[in-house]
OpenMM code with the backbone's topology and positions (N, CA, C; nanometers):
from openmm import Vec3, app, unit

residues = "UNK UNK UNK UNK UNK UNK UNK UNK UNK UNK UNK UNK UNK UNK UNK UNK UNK UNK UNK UNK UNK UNK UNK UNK UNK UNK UNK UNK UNK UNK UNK UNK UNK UNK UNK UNK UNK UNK UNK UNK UNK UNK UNK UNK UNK UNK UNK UNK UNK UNK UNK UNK UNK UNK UNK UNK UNK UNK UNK UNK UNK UNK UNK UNK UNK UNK UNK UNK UNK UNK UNK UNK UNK UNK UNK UNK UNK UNK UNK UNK UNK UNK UNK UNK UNK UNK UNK UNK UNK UNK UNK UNK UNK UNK UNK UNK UNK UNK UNK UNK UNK UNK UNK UNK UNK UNK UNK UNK UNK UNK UNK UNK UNK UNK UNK UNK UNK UNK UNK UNK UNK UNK UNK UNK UNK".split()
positions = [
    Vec3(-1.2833, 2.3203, 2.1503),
    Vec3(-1.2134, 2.2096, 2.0862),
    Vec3(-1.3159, 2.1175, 2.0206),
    Vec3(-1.2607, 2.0933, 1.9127),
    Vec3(-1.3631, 2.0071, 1.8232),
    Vec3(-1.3039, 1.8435, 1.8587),
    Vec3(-1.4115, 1.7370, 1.8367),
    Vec3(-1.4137, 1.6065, 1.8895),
    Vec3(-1.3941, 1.5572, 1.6935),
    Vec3(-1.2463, 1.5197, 1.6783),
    Vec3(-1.2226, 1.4331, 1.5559),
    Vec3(-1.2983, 1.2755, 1.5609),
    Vec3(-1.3205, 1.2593, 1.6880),
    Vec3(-1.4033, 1.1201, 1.6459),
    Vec3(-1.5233, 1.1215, 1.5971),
    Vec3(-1.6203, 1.2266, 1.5732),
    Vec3(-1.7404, 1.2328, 1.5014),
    Vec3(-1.7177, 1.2845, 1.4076),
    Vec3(-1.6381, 1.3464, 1.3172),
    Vec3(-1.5885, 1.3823, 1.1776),
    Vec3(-1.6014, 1.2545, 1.1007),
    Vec3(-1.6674, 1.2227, 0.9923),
    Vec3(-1.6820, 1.1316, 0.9373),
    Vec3(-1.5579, 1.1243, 0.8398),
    Vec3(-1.4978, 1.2407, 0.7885),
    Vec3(-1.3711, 1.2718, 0.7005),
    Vec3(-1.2562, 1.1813, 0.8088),
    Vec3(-1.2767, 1.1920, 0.9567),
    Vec3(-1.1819, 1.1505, 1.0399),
    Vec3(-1.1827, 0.9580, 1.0188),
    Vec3(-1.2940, 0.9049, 1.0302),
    Vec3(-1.3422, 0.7724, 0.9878),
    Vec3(-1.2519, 0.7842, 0.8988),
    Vec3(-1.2812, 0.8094, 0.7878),
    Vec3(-1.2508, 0.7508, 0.6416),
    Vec3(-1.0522, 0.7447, 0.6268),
    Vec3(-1.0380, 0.8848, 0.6691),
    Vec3(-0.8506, 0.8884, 0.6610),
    Vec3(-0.8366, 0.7741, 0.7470),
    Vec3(-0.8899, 0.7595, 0.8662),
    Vec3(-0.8450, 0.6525, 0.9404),
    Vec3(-0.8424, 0.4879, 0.8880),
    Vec3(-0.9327, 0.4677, 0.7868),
    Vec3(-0.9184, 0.3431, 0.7256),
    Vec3(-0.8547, 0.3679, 0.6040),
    Vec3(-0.8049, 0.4488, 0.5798),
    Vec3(-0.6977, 0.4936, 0.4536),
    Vec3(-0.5910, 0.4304, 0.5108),
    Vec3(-0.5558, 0.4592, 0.6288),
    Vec3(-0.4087, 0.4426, 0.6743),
    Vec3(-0.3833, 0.3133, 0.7447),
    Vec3(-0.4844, 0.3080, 0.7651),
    Vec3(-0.4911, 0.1238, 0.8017),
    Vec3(-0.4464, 0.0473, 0.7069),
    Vec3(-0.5498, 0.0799, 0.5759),
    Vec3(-0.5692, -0.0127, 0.4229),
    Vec3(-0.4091, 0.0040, 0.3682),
    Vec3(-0.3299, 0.1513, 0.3983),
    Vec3(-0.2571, 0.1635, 0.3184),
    Vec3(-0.0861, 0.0806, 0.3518),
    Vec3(-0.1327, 0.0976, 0.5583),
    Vec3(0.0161, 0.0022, 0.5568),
    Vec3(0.0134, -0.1408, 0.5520),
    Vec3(-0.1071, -0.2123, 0.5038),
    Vec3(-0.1226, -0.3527, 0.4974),
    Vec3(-0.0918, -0.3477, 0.3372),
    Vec3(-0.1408, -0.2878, 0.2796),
    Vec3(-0.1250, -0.2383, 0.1069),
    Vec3(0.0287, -0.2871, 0.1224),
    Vec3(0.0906, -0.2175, 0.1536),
    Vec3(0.2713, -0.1567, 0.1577),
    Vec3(0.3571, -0.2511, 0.2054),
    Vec3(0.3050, -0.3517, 0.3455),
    Vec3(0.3604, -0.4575, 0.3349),
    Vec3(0.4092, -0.5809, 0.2590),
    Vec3(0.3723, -0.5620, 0.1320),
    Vec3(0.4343, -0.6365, 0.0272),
    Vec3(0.4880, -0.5842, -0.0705),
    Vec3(0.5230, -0.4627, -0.0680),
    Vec3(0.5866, -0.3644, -0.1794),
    Vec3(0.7581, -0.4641, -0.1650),
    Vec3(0.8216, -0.4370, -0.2645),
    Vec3(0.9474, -0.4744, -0.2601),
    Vec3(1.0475, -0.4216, -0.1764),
    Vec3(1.1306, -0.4705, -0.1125),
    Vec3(1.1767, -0.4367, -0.0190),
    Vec3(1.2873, -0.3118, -0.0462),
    Vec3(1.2999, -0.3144, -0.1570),
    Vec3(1.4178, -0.1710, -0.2184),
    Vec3(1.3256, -0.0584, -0.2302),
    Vec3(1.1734, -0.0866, -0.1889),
    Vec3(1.1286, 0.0156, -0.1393),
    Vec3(1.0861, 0.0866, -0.0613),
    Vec3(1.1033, 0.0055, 0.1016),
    Vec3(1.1292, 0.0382, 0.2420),
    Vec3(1.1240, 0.1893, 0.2646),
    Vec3(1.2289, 0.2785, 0.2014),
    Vec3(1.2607, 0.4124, 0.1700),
    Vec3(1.2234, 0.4459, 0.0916),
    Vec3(1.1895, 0.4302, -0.0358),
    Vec3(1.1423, 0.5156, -0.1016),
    Vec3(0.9299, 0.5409, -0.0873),
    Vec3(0.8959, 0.4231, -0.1883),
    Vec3(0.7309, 0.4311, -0.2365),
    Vec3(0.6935, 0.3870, -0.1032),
    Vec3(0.7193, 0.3014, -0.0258),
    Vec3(0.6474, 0.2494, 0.0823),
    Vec3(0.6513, 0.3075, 0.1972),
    Vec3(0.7408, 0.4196, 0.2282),
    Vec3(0.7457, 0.5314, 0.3441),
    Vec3(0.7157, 0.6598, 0.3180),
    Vec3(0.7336, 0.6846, 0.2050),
    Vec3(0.6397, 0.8301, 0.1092),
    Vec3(0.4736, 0.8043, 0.1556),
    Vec3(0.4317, 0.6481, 0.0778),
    Vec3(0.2906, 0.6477, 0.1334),
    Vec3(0.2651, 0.6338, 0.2717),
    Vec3(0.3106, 0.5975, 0.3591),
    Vec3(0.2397, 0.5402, 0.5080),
    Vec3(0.2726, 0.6945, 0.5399),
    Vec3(0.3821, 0.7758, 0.5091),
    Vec3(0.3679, 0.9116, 0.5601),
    Vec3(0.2609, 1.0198, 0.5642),
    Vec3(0.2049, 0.9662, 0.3897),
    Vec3(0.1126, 1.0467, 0.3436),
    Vec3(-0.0334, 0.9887, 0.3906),
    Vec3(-0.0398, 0.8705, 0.4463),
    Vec3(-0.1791, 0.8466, 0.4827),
    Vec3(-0.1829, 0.8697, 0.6083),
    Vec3(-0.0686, 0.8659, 0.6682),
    Vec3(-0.1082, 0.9225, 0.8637),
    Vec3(-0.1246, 1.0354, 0.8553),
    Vec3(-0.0564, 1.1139, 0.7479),
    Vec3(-0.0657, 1.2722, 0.7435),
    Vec3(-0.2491, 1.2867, 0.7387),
    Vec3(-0.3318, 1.2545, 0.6674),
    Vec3(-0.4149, 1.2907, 0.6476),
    Vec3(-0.5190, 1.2855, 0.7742),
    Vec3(-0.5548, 1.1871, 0.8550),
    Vec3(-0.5907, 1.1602, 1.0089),
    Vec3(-0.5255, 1.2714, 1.1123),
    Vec3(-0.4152, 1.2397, 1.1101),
    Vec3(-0.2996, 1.3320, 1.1926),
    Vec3(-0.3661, 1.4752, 1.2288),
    Vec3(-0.3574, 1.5462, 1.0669),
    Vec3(-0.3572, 1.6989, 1.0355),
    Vec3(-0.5362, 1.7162, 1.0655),
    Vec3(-0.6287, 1.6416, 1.0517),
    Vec3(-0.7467, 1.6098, 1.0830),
    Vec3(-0.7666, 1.6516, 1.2383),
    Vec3(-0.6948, 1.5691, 1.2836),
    Vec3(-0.7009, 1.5367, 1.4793),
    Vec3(-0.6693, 1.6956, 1.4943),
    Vec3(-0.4991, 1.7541, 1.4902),
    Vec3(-0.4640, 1.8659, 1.5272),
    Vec3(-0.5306, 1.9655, 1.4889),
    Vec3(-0.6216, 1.9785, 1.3727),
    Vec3(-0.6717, 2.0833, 1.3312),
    Vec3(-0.8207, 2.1218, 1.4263),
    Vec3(-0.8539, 1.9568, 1.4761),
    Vec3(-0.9566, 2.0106, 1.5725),
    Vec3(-0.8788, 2.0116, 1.6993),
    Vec3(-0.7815, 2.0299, 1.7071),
    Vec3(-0.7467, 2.0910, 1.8328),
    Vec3(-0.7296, 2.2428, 1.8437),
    Vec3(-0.7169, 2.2887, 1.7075),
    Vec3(-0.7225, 2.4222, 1.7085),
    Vec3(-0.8231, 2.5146, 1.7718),
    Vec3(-0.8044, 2.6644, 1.8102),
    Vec3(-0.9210, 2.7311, 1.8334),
    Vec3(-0.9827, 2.7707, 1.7694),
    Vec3(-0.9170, 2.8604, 1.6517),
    Vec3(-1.0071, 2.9319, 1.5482),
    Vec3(-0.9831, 2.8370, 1.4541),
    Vec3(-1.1141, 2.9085, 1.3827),
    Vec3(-1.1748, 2.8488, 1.2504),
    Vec3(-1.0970, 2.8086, 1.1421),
    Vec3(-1.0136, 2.9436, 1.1293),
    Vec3(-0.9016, 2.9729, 1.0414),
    Vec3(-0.7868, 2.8602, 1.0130),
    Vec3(-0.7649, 2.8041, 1.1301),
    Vec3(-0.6068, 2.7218, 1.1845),
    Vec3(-0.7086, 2.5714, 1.1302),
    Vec3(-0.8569, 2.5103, 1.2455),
    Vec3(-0.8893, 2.4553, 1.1389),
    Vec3(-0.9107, 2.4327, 1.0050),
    Vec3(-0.9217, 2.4727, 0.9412),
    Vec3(-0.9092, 2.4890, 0.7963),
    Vec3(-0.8180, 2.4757, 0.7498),
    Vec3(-0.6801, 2.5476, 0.7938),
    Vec3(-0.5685, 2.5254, 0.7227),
    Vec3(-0.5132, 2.3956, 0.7406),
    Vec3(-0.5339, 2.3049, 0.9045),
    Vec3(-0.4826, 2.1736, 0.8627),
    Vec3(-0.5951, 2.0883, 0.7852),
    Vec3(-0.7228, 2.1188, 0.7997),
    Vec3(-0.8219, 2.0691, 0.7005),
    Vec3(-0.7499, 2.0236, 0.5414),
    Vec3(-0.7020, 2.1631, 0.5160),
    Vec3(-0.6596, 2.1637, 0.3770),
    Vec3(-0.5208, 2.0726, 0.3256),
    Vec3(-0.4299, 2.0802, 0.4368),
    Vec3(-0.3462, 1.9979, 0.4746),
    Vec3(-0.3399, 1.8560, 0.4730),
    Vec3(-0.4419, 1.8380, 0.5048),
    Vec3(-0.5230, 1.6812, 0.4817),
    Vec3(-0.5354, 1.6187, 0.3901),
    Vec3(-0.6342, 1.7407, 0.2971),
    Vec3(-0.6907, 1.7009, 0.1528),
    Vec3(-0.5651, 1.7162, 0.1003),
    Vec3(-0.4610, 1.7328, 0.0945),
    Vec3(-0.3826, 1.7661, -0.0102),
    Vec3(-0.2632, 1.6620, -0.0259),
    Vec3(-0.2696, 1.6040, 0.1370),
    Vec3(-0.2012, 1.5158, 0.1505),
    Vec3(-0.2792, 1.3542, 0.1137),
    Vec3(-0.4165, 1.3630, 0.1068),
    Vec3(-0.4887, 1.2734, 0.0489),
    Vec3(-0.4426, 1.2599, -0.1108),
    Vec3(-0.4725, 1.4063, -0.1883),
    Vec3(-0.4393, 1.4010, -0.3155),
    Vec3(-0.2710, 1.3257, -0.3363),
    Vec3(-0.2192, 1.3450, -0.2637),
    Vec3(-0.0827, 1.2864, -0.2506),
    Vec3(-0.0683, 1.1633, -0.3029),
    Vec3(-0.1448, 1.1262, -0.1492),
    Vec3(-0.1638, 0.9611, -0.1354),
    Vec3(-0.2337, 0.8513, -0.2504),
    Vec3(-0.3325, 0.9394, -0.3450),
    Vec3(-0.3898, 0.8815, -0.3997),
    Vec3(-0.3051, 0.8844, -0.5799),
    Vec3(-0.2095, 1.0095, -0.6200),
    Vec3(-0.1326, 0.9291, -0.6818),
    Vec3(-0.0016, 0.8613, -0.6548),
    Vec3(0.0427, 0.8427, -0.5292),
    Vec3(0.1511, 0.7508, -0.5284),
    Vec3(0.0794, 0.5860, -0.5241),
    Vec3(-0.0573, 0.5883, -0.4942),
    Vec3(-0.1200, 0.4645, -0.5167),
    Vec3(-0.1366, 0.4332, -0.6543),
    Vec3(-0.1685, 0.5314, -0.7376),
    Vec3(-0.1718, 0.4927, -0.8929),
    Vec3(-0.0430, 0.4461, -0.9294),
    Vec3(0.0992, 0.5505, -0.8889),
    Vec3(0.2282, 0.4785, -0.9549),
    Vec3(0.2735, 0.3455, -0.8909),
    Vec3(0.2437, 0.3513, -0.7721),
    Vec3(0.2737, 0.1892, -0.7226),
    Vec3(0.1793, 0.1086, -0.7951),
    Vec3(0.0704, 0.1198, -0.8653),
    Vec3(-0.0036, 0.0333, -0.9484),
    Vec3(0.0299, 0.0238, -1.0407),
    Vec3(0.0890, 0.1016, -1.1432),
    Vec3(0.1740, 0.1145, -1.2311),
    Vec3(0.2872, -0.0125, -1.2150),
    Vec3(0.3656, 0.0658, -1.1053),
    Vec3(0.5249, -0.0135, -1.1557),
    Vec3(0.4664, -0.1835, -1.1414),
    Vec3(0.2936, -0.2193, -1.0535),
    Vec3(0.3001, -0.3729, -1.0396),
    Vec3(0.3124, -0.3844, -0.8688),
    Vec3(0.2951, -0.2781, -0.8016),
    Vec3(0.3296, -0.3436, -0.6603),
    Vec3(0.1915, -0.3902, -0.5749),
    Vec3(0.0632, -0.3162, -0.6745),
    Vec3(-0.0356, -0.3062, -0.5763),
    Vec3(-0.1326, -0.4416, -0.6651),
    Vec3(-0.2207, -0.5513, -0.5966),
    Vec3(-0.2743, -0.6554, -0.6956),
    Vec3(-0.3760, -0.5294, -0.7593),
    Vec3(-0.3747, -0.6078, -0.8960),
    Vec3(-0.4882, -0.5291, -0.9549),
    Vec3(-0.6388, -0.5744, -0.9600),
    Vec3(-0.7033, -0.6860, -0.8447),
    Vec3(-0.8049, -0.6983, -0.8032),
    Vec3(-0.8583, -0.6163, -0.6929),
    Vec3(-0.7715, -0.5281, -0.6084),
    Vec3(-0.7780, -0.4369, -0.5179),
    Vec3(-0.7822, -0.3071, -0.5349),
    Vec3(-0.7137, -0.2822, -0.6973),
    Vec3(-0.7600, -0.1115, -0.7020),
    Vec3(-0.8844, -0.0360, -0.6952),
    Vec3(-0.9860, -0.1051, -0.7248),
    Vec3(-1.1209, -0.0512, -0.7406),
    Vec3(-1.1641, -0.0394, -0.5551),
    Vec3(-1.0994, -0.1272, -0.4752),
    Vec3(-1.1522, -0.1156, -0.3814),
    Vec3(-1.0489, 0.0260, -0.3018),
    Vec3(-0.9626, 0.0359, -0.3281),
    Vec3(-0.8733, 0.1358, -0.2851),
    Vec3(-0.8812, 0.2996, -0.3419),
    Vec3(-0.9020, 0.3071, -0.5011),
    Vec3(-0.9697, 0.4032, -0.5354),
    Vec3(-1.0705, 0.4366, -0.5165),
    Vec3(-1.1596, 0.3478, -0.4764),
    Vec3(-1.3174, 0.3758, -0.4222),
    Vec3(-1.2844, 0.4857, -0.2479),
    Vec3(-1.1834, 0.3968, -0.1747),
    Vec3(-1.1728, 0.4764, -0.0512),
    Vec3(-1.0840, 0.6432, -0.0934),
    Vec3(-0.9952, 0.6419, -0.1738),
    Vec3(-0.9513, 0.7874, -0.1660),
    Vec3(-1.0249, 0.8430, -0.2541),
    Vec3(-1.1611, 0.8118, -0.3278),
    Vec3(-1.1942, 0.9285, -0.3763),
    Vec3(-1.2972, 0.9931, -0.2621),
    Vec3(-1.3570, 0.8538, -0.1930),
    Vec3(-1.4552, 0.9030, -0.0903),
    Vec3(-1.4122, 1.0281, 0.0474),
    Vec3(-1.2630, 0.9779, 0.0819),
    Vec3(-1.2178, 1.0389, 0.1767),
    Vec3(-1.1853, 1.1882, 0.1135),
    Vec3(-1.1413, 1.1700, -0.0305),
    Vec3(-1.1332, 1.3324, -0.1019),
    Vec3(-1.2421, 1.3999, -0.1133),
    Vec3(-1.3555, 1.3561, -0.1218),
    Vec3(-1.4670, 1.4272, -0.1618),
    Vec3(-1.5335, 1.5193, -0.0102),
    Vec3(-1.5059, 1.3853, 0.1277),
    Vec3(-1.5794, 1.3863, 0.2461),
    Vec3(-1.5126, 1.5130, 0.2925),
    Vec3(-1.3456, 1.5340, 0.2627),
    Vec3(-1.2729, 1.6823, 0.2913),
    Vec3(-1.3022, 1.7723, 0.2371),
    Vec3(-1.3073, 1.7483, 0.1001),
    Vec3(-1.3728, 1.8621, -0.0067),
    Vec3(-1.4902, 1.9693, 0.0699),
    Vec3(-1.6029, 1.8615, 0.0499),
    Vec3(-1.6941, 1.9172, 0.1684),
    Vec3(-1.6918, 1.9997, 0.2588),
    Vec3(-1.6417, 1.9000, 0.3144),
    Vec3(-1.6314, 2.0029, 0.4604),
    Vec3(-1.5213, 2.1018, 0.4710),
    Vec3(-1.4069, 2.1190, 0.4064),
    Vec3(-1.3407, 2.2314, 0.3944),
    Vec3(-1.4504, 2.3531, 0.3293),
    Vec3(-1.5044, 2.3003, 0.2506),
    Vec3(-1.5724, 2.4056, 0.1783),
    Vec3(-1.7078, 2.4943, 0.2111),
    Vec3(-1.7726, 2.3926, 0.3207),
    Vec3(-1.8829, 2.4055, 0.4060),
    Vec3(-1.7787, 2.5098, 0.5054),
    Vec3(-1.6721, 2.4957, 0.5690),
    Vec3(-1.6489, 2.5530, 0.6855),
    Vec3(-1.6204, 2.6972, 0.6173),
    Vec3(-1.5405, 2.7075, 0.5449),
    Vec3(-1.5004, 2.8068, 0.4177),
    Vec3(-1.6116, 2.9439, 0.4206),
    Vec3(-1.7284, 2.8521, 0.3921),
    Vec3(-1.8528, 2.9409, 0.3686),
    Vec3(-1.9074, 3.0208, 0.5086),
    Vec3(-1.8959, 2.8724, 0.6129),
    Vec3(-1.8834, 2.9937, 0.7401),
    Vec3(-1.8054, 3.0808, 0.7957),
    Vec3(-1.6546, 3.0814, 0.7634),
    Vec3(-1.5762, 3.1214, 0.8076),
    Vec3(-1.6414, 3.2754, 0.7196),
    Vec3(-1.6578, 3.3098, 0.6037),
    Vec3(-1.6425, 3.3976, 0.5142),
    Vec3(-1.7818, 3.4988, 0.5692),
    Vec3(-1.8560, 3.4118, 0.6478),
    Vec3(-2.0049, 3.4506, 0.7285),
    Vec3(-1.9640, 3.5457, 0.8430),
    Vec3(-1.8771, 3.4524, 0.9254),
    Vec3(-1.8365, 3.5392, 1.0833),
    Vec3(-1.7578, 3.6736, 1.0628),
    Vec3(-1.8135, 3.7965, 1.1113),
    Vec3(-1.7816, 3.8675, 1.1616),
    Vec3(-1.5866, 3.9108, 1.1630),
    Vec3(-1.5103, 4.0499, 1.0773),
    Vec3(-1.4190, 3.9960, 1.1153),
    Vec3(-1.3855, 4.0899, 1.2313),
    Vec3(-1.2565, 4.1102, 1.3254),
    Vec3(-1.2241, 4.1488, 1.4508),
    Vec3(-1.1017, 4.2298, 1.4254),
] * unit.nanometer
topology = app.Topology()
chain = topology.addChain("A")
for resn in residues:
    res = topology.addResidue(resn, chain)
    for name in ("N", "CA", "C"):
        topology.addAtom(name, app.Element.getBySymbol(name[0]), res)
């Protein structure tokens, strides 16, 4: 079993989802259901699928929620552009918010792709 608290990808989703339901607390309230529970879904997803994937045994299962992650990051990061769009998010804060999902996209990138290379190394059975 792998330890998600030294994953640095695990750090970063984790202040995604922090940043993102304080973000969301001022979205308009007719969007409770829609933009503002789409995102808090999509940023726990990314931590979440992180944690379970190192609970996995094989390599393989990690990886796939690895990928799960990133994809749900990519998610997250344009429903943050259209909520910037329609006006919900201040626009003195995007630079600081796009700065975190590109970092947390890149930190998965990585390491999906690093594990990828070992997986493609081991031996198959």
């Amino acid at each position: 079993m792998r330890d998600h608290t030294k994953l640095r990808a695990f750090e970063l989703a984790n202040e995604v989802a922090i940043s993102i339901y304080r973000a969301t607390r001022t979205f308009p309230k007719e969007e409770i259901y829609g933009l503002t529970s789409q995102m808090r879904r999509a940023a726990v997803s990314i931590p979440s699928n992180i944690v379970e994937g190192c609970a996995r045994e094989s390599l393989t299962e990690y990886l796939r929620y690895l990928e799960i992650a990133f994809a749900s990051a990519r998610e997250l990061h344009y429903q943050f552009t259209l909520a910037t769009h329609l006006g919900y998010v201040n626009a003195v804060e995007v630079p600081e918010y796009e700065s975190k999902f590109t970092e947390v996209e890149k930190v998965l990138y990585a390491l999906i792709r690093s594990l990828r290379k070992t997986n493609s190394l081991q031996p198959t059975t």
